[in-house]
N, C-alpha and C positions, 0 to 999 in steps of 0.2 A: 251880561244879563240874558241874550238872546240864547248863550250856549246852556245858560242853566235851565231858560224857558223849554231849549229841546230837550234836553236832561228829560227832565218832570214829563212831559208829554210821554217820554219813550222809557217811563221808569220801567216798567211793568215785562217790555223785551229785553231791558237791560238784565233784570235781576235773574231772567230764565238763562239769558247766556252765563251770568257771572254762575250760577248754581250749576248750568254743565258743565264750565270747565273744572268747575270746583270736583266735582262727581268721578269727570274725566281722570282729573290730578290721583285721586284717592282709587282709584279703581288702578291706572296706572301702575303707581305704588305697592300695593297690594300684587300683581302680577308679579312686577320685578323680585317684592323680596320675599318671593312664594311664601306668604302668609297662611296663617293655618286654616285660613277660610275656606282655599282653594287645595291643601295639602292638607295629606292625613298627621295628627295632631303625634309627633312624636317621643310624649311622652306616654303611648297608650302602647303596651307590646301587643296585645288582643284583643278584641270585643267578641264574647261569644251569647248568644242572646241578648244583647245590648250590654252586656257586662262587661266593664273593660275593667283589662289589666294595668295596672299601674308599673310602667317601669322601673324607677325605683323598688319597687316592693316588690317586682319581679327582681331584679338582680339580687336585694340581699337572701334574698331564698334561694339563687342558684349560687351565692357563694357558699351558708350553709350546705350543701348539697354537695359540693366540690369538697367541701372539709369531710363530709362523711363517704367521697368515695374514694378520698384519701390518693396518695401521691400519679399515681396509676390513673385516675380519672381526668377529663378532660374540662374544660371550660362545656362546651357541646355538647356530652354527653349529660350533666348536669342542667344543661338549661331544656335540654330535651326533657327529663326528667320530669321537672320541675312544672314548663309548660303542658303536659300529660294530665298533673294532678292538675292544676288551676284549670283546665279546661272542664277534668271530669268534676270536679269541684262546682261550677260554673253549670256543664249542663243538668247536671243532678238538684242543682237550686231553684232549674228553671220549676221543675216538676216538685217542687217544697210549696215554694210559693203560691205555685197555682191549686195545690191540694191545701195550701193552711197547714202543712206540715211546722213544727214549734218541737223545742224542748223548752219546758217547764223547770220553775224552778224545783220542783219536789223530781221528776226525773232528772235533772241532773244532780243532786244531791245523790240520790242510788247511785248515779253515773260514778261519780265521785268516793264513795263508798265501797262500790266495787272494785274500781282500780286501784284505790289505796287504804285496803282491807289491811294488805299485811304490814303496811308501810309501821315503823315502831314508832317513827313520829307522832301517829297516831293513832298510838293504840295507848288504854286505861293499864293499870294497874294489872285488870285481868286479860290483859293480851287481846280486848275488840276492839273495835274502832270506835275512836271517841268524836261526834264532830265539833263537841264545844274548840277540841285541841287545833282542828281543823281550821276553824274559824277564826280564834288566835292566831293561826299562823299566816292566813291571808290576810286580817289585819296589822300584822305585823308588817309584811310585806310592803303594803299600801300605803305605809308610815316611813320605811327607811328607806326603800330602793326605789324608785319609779320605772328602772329597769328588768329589776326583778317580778313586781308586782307584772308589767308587761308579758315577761315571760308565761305570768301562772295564767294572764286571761287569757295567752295562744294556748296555753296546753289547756283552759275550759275549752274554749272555743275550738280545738282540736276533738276533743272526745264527743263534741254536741255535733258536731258533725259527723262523726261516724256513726253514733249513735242516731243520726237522721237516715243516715245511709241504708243501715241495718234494718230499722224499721220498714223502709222502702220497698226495701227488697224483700222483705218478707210480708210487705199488704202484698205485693204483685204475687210472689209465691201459695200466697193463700187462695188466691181466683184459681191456680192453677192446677185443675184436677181433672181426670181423666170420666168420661160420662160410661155410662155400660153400653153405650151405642157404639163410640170409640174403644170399649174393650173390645168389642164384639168383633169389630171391624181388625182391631190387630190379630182377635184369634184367627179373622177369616184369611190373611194374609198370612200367617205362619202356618196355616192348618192343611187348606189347599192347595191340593200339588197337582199338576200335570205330566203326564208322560208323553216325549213326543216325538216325532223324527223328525229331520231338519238340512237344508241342501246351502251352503254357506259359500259363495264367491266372494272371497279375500279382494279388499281394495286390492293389496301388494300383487295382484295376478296381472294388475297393468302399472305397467311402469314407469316412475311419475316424469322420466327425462320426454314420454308421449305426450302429455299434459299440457298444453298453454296456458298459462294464468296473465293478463295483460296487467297491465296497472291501474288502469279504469278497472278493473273485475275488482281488486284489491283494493281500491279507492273506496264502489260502493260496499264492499261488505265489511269496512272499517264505518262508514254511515247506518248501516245497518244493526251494526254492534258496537255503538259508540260507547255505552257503558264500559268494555271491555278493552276500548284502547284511548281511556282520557289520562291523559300525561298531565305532570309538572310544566314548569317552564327548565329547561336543560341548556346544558352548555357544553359545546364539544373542543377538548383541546388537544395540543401534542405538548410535547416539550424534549429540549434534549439537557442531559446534565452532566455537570460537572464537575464531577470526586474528585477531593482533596485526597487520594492514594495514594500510600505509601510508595515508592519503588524500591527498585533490588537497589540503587546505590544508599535509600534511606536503609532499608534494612543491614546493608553491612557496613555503615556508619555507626547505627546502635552495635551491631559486634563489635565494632572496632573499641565504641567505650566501654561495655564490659570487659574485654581483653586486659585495656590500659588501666583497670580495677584490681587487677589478680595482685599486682606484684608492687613492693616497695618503690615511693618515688622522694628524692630528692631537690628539695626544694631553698630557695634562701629567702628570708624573710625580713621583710623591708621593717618592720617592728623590733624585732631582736637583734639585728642586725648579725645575724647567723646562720650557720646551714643546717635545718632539719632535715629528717627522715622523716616522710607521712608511710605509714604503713599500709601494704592492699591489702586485699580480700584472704592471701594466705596465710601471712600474720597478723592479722590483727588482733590487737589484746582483747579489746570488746567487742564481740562479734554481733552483738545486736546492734548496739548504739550504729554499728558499720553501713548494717545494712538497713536498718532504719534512718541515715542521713543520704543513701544511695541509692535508694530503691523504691520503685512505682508500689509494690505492693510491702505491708509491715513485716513482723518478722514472727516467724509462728513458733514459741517457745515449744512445743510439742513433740512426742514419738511418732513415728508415723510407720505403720503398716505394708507392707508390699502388697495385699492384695487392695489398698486404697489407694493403689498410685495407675496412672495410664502404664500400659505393660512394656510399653517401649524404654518411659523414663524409668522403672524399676528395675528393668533389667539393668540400666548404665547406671543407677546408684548406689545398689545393690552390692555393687560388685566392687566398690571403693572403702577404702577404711581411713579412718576418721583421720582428718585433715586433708584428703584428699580433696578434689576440685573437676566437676564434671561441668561441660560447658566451653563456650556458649550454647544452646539449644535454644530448640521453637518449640514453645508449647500456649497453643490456640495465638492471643493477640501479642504477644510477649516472648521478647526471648529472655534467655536467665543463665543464671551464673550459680552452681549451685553448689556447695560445700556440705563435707557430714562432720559434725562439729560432736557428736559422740552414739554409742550405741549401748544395747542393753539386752536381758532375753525380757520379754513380758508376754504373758496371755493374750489372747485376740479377742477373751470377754472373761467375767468375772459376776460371781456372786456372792452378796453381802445381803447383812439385815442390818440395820440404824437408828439411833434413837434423835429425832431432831429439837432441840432445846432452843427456843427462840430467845430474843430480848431485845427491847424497847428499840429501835431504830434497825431492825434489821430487814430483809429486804423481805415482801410479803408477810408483814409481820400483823396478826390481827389486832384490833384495837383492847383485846381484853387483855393480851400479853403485859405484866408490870414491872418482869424480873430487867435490872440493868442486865448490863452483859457481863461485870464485874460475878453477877447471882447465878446466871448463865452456865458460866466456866462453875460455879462451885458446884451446881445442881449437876451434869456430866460429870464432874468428876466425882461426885460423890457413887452418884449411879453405878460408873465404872468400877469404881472397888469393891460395891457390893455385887453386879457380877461376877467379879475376877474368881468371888467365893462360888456364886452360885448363878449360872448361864439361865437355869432351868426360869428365873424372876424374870426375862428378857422379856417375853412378849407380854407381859403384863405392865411392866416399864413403860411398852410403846404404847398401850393402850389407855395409862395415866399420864404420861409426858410429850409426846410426841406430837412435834405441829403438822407431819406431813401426810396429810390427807392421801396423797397418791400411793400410800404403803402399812398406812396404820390396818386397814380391812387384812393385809396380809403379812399380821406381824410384824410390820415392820422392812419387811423383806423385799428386794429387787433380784428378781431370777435373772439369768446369765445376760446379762450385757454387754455391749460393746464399749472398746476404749474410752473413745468423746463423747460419750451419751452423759454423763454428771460432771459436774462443774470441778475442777481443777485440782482441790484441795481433797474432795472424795474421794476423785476417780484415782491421783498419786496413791491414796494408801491404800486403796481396794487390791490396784495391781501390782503393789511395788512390794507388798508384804506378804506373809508367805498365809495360807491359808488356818483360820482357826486364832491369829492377831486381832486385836482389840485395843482401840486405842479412843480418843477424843482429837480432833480437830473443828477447828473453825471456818466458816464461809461467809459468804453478803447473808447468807439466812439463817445463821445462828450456828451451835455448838452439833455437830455429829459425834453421838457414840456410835463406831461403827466396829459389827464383826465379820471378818471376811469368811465366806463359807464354801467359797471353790474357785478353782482356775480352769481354763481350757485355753489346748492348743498355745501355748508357750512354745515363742519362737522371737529369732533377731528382729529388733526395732531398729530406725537412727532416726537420728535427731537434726533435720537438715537445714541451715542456713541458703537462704535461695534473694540474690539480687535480681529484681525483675525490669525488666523495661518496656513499656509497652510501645507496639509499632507503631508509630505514628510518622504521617508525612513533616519532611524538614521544611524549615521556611522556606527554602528556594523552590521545593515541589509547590508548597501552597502560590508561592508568587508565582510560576508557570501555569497552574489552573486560571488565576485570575484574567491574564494575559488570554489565555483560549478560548476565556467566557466574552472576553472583551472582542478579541477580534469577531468572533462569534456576531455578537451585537450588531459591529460596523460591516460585516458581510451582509446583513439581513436588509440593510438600508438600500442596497441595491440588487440584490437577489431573493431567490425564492426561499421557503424555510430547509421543505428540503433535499433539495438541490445542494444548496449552501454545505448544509449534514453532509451529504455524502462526499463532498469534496477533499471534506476535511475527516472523515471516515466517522462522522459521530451517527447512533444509533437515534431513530427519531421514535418517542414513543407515543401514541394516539390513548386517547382517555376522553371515551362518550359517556355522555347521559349524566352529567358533573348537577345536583339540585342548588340550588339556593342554598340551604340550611347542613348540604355536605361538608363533610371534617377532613377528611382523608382524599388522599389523589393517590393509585395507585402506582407503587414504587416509590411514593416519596413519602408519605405519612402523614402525618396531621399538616394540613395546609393551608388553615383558613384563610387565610393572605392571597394566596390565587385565586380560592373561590368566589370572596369576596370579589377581588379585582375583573376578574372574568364575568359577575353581575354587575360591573357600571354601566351606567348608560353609555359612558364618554368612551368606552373599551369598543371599539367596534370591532368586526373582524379580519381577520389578518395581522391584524396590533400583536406586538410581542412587547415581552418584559423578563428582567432580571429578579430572580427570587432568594432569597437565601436560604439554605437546605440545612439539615445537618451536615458536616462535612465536606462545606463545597456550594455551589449554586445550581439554580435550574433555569434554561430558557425559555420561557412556553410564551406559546403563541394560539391565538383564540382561533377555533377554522369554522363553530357553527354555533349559529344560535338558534333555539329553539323555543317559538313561544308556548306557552299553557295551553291546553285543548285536545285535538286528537292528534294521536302519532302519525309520521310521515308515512308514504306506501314505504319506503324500506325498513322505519322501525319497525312495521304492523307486519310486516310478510314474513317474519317468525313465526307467527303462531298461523295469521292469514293464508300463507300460501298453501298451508297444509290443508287446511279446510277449506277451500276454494275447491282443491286438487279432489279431496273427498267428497265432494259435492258433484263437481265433472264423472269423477268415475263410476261413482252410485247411477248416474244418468245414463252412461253410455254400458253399462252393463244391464239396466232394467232396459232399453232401448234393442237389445240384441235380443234377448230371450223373448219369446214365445209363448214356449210350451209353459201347461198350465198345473201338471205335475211333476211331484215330488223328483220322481224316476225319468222324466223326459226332461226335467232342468238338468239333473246329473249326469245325464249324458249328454246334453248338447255342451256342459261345459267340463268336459272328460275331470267329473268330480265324484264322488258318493255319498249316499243318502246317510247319517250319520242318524243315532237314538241317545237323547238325554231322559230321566228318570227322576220323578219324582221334584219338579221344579216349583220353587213358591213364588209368589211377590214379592215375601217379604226378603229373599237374596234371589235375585232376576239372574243366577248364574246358569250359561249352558254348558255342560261338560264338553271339555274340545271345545269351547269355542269362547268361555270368558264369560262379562258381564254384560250383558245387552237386556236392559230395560226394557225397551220398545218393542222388541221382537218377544220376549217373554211377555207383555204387557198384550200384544198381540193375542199370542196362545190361549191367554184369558177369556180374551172374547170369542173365544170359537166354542163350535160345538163339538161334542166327540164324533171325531172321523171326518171333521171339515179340516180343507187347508185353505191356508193364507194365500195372498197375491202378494208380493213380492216389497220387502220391508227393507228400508234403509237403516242398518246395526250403524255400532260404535264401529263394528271391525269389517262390515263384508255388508254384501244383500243377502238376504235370507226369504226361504219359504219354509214354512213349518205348516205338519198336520199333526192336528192333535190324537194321539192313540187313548189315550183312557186322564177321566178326568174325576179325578179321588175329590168328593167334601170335607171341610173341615165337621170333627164330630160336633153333634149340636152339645153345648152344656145346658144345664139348669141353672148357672150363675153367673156370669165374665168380669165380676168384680174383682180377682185377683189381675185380667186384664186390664178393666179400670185403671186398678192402682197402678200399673207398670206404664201404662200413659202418663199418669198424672205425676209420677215420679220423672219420668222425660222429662217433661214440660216441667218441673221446678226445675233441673238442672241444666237445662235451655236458659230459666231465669240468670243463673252466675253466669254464663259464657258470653250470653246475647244481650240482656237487655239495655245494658248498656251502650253497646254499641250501636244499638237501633236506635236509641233517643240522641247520642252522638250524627249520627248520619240526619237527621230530621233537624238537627240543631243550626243556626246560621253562626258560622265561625269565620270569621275576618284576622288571618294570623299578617300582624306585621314584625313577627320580629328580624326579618330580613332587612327592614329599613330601621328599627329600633335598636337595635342590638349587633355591637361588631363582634 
């Protein structure tokens, strides 16, 4: 009783301690299992004006994206893409919203109208656009598919948005017009010119190894122009690698199989319990099927040309007659084995006219086509015998029958072509028949009536069977790379990176300024894998790692990190040290002169007084001397027969006096000027305005933590 009596007295401290631990526990909790309270929430890849991106709905739009940049595209490239429009999407809505921008349903219906004016789905009887049919059809939609239906509100909701876009840019484009105040002022920049003399010391007159630039000087004029050197976050690496290459003994191990190709082998067969003969490469009955069960590359039933071969291999196959065997040879990754299995004379092009006769399944076949192929072959053949009578009905033939668009405009007809330019079954009868033959064959896209109408250049073809192999390193080369990448590894554990390289003769390559959101490592190619690994926090530097490459691995090892903000004095002393240097020399050159004319400055600086002609504002060029703004900008303000004090140019210091100073003539109107403003400033709208409400926009990109 007495413990529960202190209980009760002391509830009231109790229940504040039991709530802080309680507080403590949860708060705890929360740290450990970086809860999203304290982390950014990573199911959002952006928030741009408070608009966040949805992860998922971000991915499946960079997989569409990846489908339409097709094999060739990258993951990266695509979500770059992708992230681009969601962004401009995003900052363009901020400025909808805050204006009450809206499409309506009566403008989208136009919207709708417009884009699918010609569609036949929706077009009446008399070929306009119906939208009762319209409306059918999204009701339809809405009833069967829920996938489909989905589809048509992204493709509404695709055109209301462009259709906002457009609107946008052209309210902005309508403000945008030129005043006669600002005509006035462009005629007066194009119209007045000055003529004038001019005494130019060239920075390059000192020379910059004179220069001191310290690192502090470099330091403040990086704070000074912070705009101009605010970096990423970068990551600096090296790496060395490790090609899976072929050697000379791989490569004459492939000879060695093609050789043991060539010629008949005797073999006993545990199945027949007998001795066969397998037959090589020199007799073999079926010379495809050979080199089609042997060979890296198929086997090209074709003629082939001497001036389409490398000059080297044509002169050596050239020069074989059929059954012969030339080889083994290198040609680019492969070596080959190559046989001429027959020859021929043929032209090196040919010209025919044709009539193309489709039916129902054939390939490019329209859907109004109804002839079988059975109708096909009769409708050609009939055709053919009543030219046989009479040629002169030909192009009229093509102009009633004929499905191939790329020849009907001209009869019918393909002027002189080469060999492989038509499909198989053509190209045989164009060049294998003598000229002024007419005949019908078949293809994937229906009946040709074809008549040959010339030959050129008739000369020896062959026909060459070629086993190919490509070079590739043998397993024993691959398992000695692994072995060098390994020892590799275990040298690093007690050595330098590369120290280590050089011991062992490997080439160490450096690779700065690696961003977050980079694809590619130079020399090695796409590498999201190191990029990525070289952003963890746990990667510190000097850490190494084993990468997989194509063909082989890479060792890289991290050497610098670089956080977000301004670049270091030696990234910045690219552009900095030059203009530092140009700023010292401007000094110590206006610090030496003097004299306070034209002709006393040119001689203390054994230079000469030089004459530019007729100079505007509107192009600050001086002849001899380039484009200097400030020093023309100068000229301007003087009077005639006054000179300058002494001006720091793009290229030099300069003194100018001005010799004679032309007006622009006056007009009575500057409304054709006007407009030539007002026409700028709308095409400033397309290039810039965008970009300006972008930069003003607050954009928080996480797809670095969102997105591997």
């Amino acid at each position: 009783m007495a413990v529960l009596n202190k209980i009760r007295k002391q509830g009231l401290f109790l229940i504040i301690i039991i709530a802080l631990a309680l507080f403590s526990f949860v708060i705890g909790d929360l740290f450990r299992s970086g809860s999203s309270l304290w982390n950014r929430n990573q199911d959002v890849v952006a928030t741009i004006n408070g608009k966040e991106i949805n992860r998922v709905d971000f991915m499946q739009k960079v997989e569409a994206a990846q489908r339409q940049l097709g094999p060739n595209g990258t993951t990266t490239q695509a979500m770059n893409r992708v992230f681009d429009q969601e962004v401009r999407q995003a900052v363009l809505e901020t400025q909808f919203e805050e204006l009450g921008f809206t499409v309506e349903k009566d403008q989208m219906r136009d919207i709708l109208k417009s884009n699918l004016a010609n569609n036949p789905n929706f077009q009446n009887e008399a070929g306009l656009f119906d939208e009762n049919k319209l409306n059918e059809y999204i009701a339809n939609l809405k009833e069967t598919s829920a996938a489909a239906y989905q589809q048509w509100v992204d493709y509404e909701n695709s055109m209301a948005t462009s259709a906002l876009q457009q609107d946008y840019f052209n309210m902005v484009k309508a403000g945008m017009s030129g005043t006669l105040a600002e005509g006035k002022l462009e005629h007066l920049m194009e119209g007045e010119k000055v003529d004038l003399k001019f005494v130019q010391i060239p920075y390059t007159s000192i020379a910059d190894s004179t220069i001191t630039v310290s690192n502090s000087e470099i330091s403040d004029y990086i704070k000074k122009h912070k705009k101009q050197y605010e970096v990423d976050a970068t990551r600096d690496i090296r790496y060395v690698e490790f090609r899976e290459t072929p050697t000379a003994a791989d490569e004459e191990a492939i000879k060695g199989v093609l050789k043991a190709m060539l010629n008949d082998k005797v073999e006993y067969s545990e199945v027949t319990k007998t001795t066969d003969t397998i037959r090589g490469f020199l007799h073999a009955a079926n010379i495809e099927a050979f080199v089609n069960s042997n060979s890296d590359l198929k086997y090209n039933d074709q003629f082939v040309f001497r001036n389409s071969m490398l000059e080297s291999t044509a002169d050596s196959l050239f020069k074989l007659n059929v059954g012969e065997v030339y080889g083994p040879y290198k040609d680019g990754n492969y070596y080959k084995l190559s046989k001429i299995v027959a020859e021929k004379n043929l032209p090196d092009s040919a010209q025919a006219r044709h009539i193309l006769i489709p039916f129902v399944g054939a390939a490019s076949t329209q859907p109004d086509v109804t002839q079988t192929e059975e109708e096909a072959k009769a409708t050609a053949d009939s055709l053919l015998t009543v030219l046989k009578g009479d040629r002169s009905k030909f192009e009229t033939f093509v102009t009633e029958f004929s499905s191939d668009q790329g020849s009907v405009a001209n009869g019918g007809r393909y002027e002189y072509f080469p060999y492989n330019r038509m499909v198989p079954e053509f190209r045989d009868f164009v060049f294998e028949n003598e000229t002024g033959s007419m005949g019908v064959v078949k293809s994937a896209y229906g009946f040709h009536l074809i008549e040959v109408e010339g030959h050129k250049n008739v000369q020896r073809v062959i026909k060459v069977a070629t086993i190919a192999r490509e070079i590739e390193a043998s397993e024993e080369t691959i398992d000695q790379v692994f072995r060098n990448a390994s020892n590799f590894e275990i040298a690093l554990e007690k050595g330098e990176f590369t120290q280590v390289a050089k011991e062992s003769d490997y080439a160490v390559k450096p690779v700065n300024g690696i961003k977050i959101l980079d694809e590619n490592i130079p020399g090695l190619g796409s590498q999201r894998a190191i990029v990525r690994w070289a952003f963890e926090e746990t990667t510190e530097v000097g850490k190494s790692k084993r990468f997989s490459i194509p063909n082989g691995f890479a060792i890289v090892q991290l050497t610098a990190k670089h956080a977000e903000g301004l670049m270091n004095v030696e990234q910045a002393s690219v552009t900095a040290l030059p203009a530092i240097r140009k700023e010292k020399k401007a000094k110590q050159i206006k610090e030496r002169i003097s004299a306070s004319t034209l002709q006393d400055v040119a001689s203390a600086e054994n230079t000469s007084v030089r004459s530019a002609m007729a100079v505007s504002m509107s192009n600050p060029t001086i002849t001899g001397a380039g484009r200097e703004p400030l020093v023309v900008g100068t000229a301007f303000g003087l009077n005639e027969g006054e000179t300058s004090g002494l001006i720091e140019g793009e290229k030099g210091v300069f003194m100018v006096e001005v010799t004679k100073k032309t007006p622009a003539v006056e007009l009575e109107n500057y409304q054709s000027y006007a407009n030539r403003v007002g026409a700028s400033k709308v095409n400033t709208v397309n290039s810039k305005l965008y970009e300006a409400l972008k930069e003003v926009s607050t954009i928080e990109d996480n797809r670095a933590e969102t997105v591997q």
